[in-house]
C-alpha positions in Angstrom: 4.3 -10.4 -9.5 6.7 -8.0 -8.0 5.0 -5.7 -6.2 5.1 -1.9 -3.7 4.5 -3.4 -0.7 2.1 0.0 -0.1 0.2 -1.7 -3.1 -0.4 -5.1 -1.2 -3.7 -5.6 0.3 -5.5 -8.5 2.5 -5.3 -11.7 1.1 -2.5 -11.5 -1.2 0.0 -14.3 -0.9 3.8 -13.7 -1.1 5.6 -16.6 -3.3 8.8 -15.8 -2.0 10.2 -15.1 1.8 10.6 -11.4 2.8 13.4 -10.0 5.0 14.3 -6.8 6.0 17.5 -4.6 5.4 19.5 -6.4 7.9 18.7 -9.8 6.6 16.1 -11.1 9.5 13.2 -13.0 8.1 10.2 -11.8 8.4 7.7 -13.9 6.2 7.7 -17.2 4.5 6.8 -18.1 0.5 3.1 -19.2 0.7 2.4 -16.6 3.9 -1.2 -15.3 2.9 -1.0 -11.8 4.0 -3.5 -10.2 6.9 -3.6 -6.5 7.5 -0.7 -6.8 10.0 1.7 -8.8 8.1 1.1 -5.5 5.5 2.0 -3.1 8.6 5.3 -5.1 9.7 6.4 -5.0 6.3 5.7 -1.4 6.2 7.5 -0.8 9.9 10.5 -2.8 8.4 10.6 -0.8 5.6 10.3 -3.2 3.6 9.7 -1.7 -0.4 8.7 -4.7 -2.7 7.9 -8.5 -2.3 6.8 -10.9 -4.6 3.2 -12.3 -4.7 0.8 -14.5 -6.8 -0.8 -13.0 -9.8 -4.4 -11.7 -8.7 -7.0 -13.0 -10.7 -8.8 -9.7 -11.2 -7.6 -5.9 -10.6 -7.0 -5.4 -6.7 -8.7 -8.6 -5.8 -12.0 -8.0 -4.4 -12.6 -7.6 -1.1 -16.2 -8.2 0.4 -16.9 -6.6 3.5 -16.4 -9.6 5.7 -12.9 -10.5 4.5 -12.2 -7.3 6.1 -13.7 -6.9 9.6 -13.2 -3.3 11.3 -11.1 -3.7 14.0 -12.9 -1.8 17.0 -11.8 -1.6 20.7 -12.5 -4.2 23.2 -13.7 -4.5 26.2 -10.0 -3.8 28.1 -8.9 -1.3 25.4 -12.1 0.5 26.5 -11.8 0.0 30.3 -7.8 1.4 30.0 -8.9 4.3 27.9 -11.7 5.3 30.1 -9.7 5.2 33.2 -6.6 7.2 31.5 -8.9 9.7 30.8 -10.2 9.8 34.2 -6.3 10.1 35.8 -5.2 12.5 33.6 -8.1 14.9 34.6 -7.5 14.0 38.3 -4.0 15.3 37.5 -5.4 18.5 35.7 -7.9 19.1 38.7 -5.1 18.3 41.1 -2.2 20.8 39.5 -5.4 23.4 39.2 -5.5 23.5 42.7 -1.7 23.8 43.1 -0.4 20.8 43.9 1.9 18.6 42.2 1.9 15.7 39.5 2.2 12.1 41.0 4.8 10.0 38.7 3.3 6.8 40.3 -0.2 8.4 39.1 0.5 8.7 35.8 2.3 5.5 35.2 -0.1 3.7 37.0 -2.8 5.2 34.0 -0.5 5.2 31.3 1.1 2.0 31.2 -1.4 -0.2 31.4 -3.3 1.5 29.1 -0.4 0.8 26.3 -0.3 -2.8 27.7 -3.9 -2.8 26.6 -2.7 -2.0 23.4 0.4 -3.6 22.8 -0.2 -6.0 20.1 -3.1 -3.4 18.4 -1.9 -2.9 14.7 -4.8 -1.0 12.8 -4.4 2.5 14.4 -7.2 3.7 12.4 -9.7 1.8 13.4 -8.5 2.4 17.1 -9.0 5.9 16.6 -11.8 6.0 14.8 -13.7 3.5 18.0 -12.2 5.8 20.7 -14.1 8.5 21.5 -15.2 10.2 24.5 -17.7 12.3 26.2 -15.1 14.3 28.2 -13.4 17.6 27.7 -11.4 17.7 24.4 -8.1 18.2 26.3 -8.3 14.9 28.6 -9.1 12.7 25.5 -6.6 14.8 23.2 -3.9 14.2 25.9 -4.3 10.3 26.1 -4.2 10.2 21.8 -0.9 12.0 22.0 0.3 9.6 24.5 -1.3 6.8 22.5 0.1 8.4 19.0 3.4 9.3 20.2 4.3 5.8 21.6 3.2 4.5 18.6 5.5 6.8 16.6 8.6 5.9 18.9 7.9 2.1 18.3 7.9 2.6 14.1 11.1 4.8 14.8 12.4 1.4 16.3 12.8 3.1 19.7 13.0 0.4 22.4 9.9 0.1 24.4 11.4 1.7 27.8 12.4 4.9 25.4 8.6 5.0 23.8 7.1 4.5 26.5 8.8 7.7 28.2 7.8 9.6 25.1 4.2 8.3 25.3 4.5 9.8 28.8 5.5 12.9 27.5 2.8 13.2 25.0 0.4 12.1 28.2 1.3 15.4 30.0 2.1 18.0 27.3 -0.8 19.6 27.7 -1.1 20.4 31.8 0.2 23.9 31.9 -3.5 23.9 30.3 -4.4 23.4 33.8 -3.8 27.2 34.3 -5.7 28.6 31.9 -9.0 29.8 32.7 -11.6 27.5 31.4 -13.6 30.6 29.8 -10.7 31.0 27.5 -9.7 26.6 27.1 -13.5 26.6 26.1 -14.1 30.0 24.2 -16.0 29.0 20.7 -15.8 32.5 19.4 -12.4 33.7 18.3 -10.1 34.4 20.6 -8.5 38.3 21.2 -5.2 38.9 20.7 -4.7 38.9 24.8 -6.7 36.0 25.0 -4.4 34.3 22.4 -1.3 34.9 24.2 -2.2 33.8 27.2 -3.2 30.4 25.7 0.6 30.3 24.2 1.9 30.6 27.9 0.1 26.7 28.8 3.8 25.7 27.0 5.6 27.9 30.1 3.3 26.7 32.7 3.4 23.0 31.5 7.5 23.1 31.5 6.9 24.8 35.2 4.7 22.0 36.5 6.7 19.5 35.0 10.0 20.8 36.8 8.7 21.4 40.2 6.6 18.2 40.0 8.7 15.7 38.4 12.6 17.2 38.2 12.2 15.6 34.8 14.0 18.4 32.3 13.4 16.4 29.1 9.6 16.0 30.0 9.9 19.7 31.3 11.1 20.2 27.8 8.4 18.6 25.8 5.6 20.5 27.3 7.6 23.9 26.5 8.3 22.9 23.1 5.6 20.7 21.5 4.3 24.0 19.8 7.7 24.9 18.2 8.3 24.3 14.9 10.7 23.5 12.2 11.4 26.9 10.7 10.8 29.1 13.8 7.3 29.3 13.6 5.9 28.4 16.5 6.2 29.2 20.2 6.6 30.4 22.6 10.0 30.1 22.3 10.9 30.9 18.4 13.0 27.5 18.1 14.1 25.9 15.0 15.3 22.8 13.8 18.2 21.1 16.0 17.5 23.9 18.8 14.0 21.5 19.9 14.6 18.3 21.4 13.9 14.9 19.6 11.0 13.9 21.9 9.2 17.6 21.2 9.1 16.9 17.7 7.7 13.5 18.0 4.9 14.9 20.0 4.1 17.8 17.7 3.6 15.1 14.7 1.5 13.4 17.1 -0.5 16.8 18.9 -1.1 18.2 15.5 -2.7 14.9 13.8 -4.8 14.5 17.5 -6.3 18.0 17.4 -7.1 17.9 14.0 -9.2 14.8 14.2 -11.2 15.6 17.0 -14.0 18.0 17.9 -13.7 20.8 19.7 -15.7 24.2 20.5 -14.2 26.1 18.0 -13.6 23.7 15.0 -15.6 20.5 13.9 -13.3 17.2 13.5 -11.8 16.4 10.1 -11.6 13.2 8.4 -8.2 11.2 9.2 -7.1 10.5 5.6 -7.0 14.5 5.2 -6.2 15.4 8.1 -2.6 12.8 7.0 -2.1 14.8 4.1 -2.4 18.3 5.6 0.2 16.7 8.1 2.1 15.9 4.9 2.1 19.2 3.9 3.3 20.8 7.3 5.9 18.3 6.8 7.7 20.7 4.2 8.9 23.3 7.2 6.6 23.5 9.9 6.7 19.3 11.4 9.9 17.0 11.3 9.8 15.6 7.3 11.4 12.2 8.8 8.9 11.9 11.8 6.3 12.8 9.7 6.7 10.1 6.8 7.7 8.0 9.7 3.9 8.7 10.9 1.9 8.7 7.6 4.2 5.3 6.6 2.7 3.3 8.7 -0.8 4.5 8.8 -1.4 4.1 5.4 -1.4 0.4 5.3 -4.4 0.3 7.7 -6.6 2.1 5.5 -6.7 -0.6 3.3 -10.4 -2.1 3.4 -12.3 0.7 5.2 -15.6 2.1 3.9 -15.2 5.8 2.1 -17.4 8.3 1.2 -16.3 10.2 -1.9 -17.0 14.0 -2.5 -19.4 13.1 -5.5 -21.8 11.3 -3.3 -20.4 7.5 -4.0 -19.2 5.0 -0.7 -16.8 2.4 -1.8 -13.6 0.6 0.1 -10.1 1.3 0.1 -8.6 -2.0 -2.1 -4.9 -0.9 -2.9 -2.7 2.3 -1.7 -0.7 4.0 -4.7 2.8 4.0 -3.6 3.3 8.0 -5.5 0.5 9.1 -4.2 -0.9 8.2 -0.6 -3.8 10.0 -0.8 -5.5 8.8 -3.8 -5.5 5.1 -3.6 -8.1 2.3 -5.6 -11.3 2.0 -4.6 -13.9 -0.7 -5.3 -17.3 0.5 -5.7 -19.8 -2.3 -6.3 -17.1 -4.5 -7.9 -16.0 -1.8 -10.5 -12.9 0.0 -9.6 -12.0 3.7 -9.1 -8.3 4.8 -9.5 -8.6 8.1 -7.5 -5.1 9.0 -8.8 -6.8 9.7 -12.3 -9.5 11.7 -10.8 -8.3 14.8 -9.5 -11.9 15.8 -9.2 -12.7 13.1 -6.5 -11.7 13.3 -2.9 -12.0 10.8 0.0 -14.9 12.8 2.5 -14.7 10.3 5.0 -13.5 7.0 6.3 -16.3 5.4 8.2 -16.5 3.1 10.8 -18.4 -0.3 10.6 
């Protein structure tokens, strides 16, 4: 059975041995797949492979043959206390003093350590929440995200763990905004607007008298500048913002759109990919983007969804020309959402 590899799910077994563009082997004939043998074929770019006939249409899963992963104990404990440095850092740079390189390393790094072998993103986002301020926990996912996103971009690990860093302090020029305004759930006045846009000036300031670090300078100035001159505060297009910005924008925008905050409730992370998907057609980097939704895909596969008619199910198989509408399995019967324009994924739930 030859076979999208966005179509495999858990428990498929390949009949043949995969490789990858350059010829390096990846997996062996008789290799029963797991959720992260489906994500390295994904990050290899791998497009079809060869598996056993299912015996039924997307080969049920039960609920334990696909466990939830959820954050441990460490993952929580390096979160936590990334979280707690980066708001030291705001509180300190608040107060006018200067960012500590060995502080934010020393929060950072270990917290991607923590991570390093974690392959279901979802479920890592969907088990990491916090009580804190929306911008300490949104500045830790865009670290988090925008490693992640340098790693699937086959960027070495010294190179995405700089851009993780990046992402980790994009936001502190936030530190200089007055929290009435960070924190205002009402709409925000045209003056009041504007002097939000400037945390991009202020973050690139801090950065260069903090760090003499231009390119991280640059990031925080840029991550709001988009593809077809859009954004701020700037007005830059295309090759005029710098690689590591547009990483992080892929990564801010998917962040802030998946948590709550004052002004907006949180949306759902499937729709939240394809309104990133659709920003991705002038507004984000196309290449980063499909870089991005690529590899989360795959680890949808197996989570519990609600539907908008009422129904809960579980994502069986992705459809390869439509990531958005993939098979679900709803009390053994199955639901092709790409022949129901009607029904939308609500929610992706955690177990």
């Amino acid at each position: 059975m030859h076979i999208h590899v966005l179509q495999l799910i858990v428990g498929d077994k390949l009949i043949s041995d995969s490789y990858n563009s350059l010829g390096l082997h990846l997996l062996s004939s008789g290799t029963v797949l797991d959720a992260g043998d489906i994500h390295m074929l994904n990050r290899h770019n791998v497009e079809y492979v060869d598996i056993l006939p299912r015996n039924t249409i997307g080969a049920e899963l039960e609920p334990s043959e696909v466990p939830v992963r959820k954050a441990n104990a460490l993952q929580l404990s390096s979160f936590s206390n990334s979280i707690t440095a980066i708001k030291d850092i705001f509180t300190t740079v608040g107060e006018g003093g200067l960012i500590d390189n060995d502080v934010v390393e020393s929060a950072f790094n270990p917290l991607i350590d923590s991570f390093q072998e974690e392959k279901d993103v979802v479920s890592l986002l969907l088990s990491l929440t916090s009580q804190d301020d929306y911008t300490y926990q949104h500045s830790v996912q865009v670290g988090m995200l925008s490693y992640y996103i340098a790693k699937w971009m086959n960027k070495s690990e010294k190179d995405a763990l700089y851009i993780g860093k990046a992402g980790y302090l994009h936001d502190i020029g936030k530190s200089r905004i007055h929290p009435d305004i960070l924190n205002k759930p009402a709409k925000l006045t045209n003056d009041e607007y504007n002097e939000i846009q400037k945390h991009t000036i202020y973050g690139y300031e801090i950065i260069k008298s903090s760090m003499k670090d231009n390119t991280l300078a640059l990031v925080a100035l840029q991550h709001h500048e988009r593809m077809d001159g859009s954004g701020y505060p700037m007005r830059k297009k295309s090759t005029e913002i710098h690689s590591h910005s547009l990483i992080i924008s892929v990564a801010d925008v998917y962040s802030a759109m998946i948590c709550n905050r004052v002004y907006q409730e949180k949306r759902d992370l499937l729709i939240v990919l394809k309104e990133l998907h659709r920003m991705s057609f002038g507004q984000l980097d196309p290449k980063i983007t499909q870089v991005f939704i690529r590899n989360m895909i795959p680890n949808f596969i197996g989570k519990k969804v609600s539907l908008s008619d009422g129904r809960v199910g579980r994502i069986v198989m992705t459809n390869p020309s439509d990531f958005f509408r993939p098979l679900i399995n709803i009390n053994n019967e199955f639901l092709d959402l790409s022949q129901l324009q009607d029904v939308e994924i609500t929610q992706i739930a955690i177990e």
